[in-house]
C-alpha positions in Angstrom: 61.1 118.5 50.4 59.4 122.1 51.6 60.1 125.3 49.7 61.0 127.8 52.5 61.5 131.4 52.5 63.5 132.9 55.4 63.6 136.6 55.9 66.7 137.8 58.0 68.1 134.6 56.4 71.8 135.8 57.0 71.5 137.2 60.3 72.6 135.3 63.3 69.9 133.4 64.0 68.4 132.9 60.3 71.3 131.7 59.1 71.5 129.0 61.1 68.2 128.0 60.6 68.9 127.7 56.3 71.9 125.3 57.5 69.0 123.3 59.2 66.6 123.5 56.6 69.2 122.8 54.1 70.5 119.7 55.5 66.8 118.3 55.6 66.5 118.9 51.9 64.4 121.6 51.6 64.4 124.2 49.3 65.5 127.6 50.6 64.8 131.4 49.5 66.8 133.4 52.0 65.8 137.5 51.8 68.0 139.9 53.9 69.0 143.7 53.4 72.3 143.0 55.2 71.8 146.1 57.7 72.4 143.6 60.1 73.0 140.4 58.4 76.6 138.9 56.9 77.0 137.4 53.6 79.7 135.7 55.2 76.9 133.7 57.4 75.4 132.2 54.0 77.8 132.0 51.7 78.7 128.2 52.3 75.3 127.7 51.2 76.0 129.3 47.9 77.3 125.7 46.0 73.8 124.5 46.8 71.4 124.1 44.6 68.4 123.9 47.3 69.7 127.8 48.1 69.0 131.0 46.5 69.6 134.4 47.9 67.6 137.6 47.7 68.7 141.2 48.8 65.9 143.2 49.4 64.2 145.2 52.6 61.2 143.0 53.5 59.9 146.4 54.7 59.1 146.7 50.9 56.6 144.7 48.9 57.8 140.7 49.0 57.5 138.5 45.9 58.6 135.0 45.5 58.3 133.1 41.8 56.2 129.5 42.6 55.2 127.7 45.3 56.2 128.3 48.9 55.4 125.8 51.8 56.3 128.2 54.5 57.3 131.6 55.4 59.5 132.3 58.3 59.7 135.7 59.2 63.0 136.5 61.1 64.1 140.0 60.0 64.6 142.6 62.7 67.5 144.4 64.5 67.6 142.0 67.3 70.1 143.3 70.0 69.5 146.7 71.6 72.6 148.7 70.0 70.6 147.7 66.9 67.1 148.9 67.3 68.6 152.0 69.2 70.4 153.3 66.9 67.5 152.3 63.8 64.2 152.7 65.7 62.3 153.1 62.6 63.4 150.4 60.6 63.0 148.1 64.0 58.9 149.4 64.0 58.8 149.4 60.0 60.2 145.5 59.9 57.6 144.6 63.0 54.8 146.2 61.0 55.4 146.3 57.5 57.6 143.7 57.1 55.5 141.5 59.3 52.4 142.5 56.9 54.1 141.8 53.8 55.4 138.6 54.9 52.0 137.4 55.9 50.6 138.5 52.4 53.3 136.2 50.8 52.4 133.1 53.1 48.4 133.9 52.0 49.1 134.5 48.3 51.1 131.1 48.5 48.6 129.2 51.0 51.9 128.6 53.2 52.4 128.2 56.5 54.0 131.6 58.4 56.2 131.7 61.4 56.7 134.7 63.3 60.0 134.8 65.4 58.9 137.1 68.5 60.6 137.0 71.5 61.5 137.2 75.4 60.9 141.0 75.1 56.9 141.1 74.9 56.9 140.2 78.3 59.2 143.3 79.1 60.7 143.5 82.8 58.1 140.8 84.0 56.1 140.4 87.2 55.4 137.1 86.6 58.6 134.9 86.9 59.1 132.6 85.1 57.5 133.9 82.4 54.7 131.7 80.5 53.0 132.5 77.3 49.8 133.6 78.9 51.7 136.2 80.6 50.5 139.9 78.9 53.6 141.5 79.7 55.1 144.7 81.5 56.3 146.7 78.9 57.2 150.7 78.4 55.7 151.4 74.7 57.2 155.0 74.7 60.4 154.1 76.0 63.8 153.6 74.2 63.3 149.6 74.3 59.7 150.2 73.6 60.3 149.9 69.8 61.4 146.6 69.8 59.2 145.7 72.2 56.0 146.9 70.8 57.0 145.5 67.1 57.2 142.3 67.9 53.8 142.2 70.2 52.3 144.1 67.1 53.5 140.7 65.1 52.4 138.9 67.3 48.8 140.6 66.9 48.7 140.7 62.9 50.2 136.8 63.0 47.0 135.8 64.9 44.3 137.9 62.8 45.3 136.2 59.9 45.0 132.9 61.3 41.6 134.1 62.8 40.5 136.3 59.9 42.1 134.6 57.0 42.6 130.8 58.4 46.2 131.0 58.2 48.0 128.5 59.6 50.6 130.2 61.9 53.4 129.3 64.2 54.8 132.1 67.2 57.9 131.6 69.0 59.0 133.7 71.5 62.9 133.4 71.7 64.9 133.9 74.9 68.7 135.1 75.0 70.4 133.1 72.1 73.8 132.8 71.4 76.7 131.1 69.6 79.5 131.5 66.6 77.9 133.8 64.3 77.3 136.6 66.5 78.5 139.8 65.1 81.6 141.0 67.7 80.0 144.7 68.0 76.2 143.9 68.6 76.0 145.1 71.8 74.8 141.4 73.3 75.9 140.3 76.5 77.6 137.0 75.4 79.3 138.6 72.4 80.4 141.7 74.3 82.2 139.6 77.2 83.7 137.3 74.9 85.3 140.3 73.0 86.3 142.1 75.9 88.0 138.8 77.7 89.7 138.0 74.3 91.2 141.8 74.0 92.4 141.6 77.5 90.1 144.9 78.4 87.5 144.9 81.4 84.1 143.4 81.1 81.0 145.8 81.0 78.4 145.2 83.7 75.5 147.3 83.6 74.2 147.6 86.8 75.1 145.5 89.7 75.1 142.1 87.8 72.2 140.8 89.4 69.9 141.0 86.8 69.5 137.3 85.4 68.8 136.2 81.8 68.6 132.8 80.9 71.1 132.1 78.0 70.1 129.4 74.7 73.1 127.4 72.8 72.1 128.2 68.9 72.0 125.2 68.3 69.3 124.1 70.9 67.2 126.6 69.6 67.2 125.8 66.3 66.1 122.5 67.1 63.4 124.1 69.2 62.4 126.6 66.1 62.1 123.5 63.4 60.6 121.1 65.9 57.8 124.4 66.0 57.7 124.3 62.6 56.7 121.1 62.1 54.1 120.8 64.5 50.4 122.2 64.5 50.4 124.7 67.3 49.6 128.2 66.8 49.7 129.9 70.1 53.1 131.2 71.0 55.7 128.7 72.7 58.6 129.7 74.9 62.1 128.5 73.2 64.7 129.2 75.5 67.1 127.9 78.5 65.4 128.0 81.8 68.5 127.7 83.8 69.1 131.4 85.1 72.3 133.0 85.2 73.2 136.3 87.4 75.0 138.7 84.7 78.0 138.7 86.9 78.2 135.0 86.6 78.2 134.8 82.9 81.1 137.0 83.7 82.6 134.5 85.8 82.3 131.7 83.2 83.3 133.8 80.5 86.5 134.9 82.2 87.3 131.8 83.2 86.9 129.6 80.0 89.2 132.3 78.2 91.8 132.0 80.7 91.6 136.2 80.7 92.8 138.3 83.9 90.2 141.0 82.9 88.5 142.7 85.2 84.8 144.2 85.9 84.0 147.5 85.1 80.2 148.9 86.2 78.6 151.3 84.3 74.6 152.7 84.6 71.9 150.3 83.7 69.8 151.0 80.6 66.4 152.1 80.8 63.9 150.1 81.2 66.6 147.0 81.3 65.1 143.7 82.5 65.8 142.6 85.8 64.5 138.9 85.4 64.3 136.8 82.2 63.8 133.0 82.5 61.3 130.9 80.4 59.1 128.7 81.5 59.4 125.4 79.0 56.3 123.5 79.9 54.5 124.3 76.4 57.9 123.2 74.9 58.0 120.6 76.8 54.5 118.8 76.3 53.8 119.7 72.7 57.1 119.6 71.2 59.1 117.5 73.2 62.1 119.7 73.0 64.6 121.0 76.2 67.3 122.8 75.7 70.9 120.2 75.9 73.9 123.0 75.7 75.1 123.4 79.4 76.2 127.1 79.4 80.1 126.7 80.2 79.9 124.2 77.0 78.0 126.8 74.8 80.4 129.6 75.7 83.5 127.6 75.3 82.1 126.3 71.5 81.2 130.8 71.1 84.6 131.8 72.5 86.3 129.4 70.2 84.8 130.7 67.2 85.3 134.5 68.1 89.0 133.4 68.4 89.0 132.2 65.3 87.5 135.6 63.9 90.1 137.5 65.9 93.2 135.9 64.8 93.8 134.9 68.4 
């Protein structure tokens, strides 16, 4: 049994990873400020005793009463309607957040985990992308403040482990998705699934081209704790490298619905990606993890629980 903290613990992702850490008998101290996270992600975990919850802005100085094995920093606006509409609390959560989270881990001699992401390597000229890859990225454009707060984590995560001997994990996480979602958050899965459920035409930015490469939450997670527990400190790719055209998630999502909706095309975003696929060999070799979640499987198992949330 570990004592974990999870920042973002009720958000999408973070939630799913106190189930996991739950159900392996750890001891969890989840710390959200529920801009973007749901108390109705956690509250299941409310009955157990292994679970406590915190509201607070890890932005602001982060204190946790006795000992903490590990710190695993997942608080940010993730999806771009998020950390477009709060750029400052995206940087502030990168930097300060980041900072304070690492001075918990220090103070506790624990282990910290950083969850970066896909978006350090910005619209990429290396494809796939590995983790030595430095990235194309705009850092005074829109995206940019995402972007550049989670390659400034990324730089703070590895002075303390060089300056301080922290032991640290990175894990640079590729298009996730699955039941939890919030239906408004601007993602590509979530927003298709909405729009094929309400009957109303799907939004392709751009052509549909453009190709991301789309993880089951599940698969992930199992990627993120398998991290966990392993030594490796440089950053590891945890994502699907099957790649998917935007207009054939389309497709699939139309399809598994069983919706007549159509396509509508609108401008693409600046600075939008037009490749994202990770390359797994890191994944692979050290932690023996692949993704498992074919995507028509992963989207059918999403679509049923936005259903669910809908009523429909």
């Amino acid at each position: 049994m570990a004592t974990v903290v999870v920042t973002g613990g009720a958000g999408f992702l973070g939630s799913h990873l106190c189930d996991a850490l739950i159900a392996r008998d750890d001891e969890v101290v989840c710390i959200d400020n529920l801009i973007t996270g749901s108390v109705s992600n956690i509250e299941h975990l409310f009955t157990e005793r292994s679970f406590r919850f915190v509201e607070h802005d890890v932005s602001e100085y982060i204190w946790v009463p006795g000992e903490v094995d590990a710190v695993l920093h997942f608080a940010s606006p993730a999806s771009p309607i998020d950390y477009l509409e709060m750029p400052i609390q995206t940087l502030k959560v990168g930097s300060l957040g980041t900072h304070n989270a690492l001075g918990l881990a220090k103070s506790k001699d624990a282990t910290f985990f950083i969850a970066s992401t896909s978006e350090v390597y910005g619209d990429p000229h290396v494809h796939p992308q590995v983790e030595t890859y430095w990235g194309n990225v705009n850092p005074i454009g829109p995206r940019g403040v995402y972007d550049e707060a989670k390659r400034f984590s990324e730089a703070i995560t590895m002075a303390y482990h060089r300056f301080h001997d922290l032991d640290t994990r990175i894990v640079r996480i590729f298009n996730t998705y699955g039941p939890r979602m919030r239906p408004n958050d601007g993602r590509v899965v979530s927003n298709f699934i909405i729009q094929a459920l309400e009957g109303r035409p799907l939004t392709i930015y751009g052509d549909g081209a453009q190709t991301r490469s789309f993880c089951f939450v599940d698969d992930e997670i199992r990627g993120l704790i398998s991290l966990l527990d392993s030594n490796e400190t440089n950053p590891v790719n945890i994502g699907n490298p099957n790649e998917f055209a935007i207009s054939e998630l389309a497709e699939i999502v139309v399809d598994v619905v069983g919706s007549q909706s159509g396509i509508e095309y609108l401008d693409l975003p600046v600075d939008d990606p037009t490749q994202r696929q990770p390359d797994i060999t890191r994944a692979r070799d050290i932690l023996g993890w692949e993704p498992e979640v074919d995507l028509r499987t992963g989207v059918t198992r999403t679509v049923e629980y936005f259903a669910g949330l809908l009523g429909r």
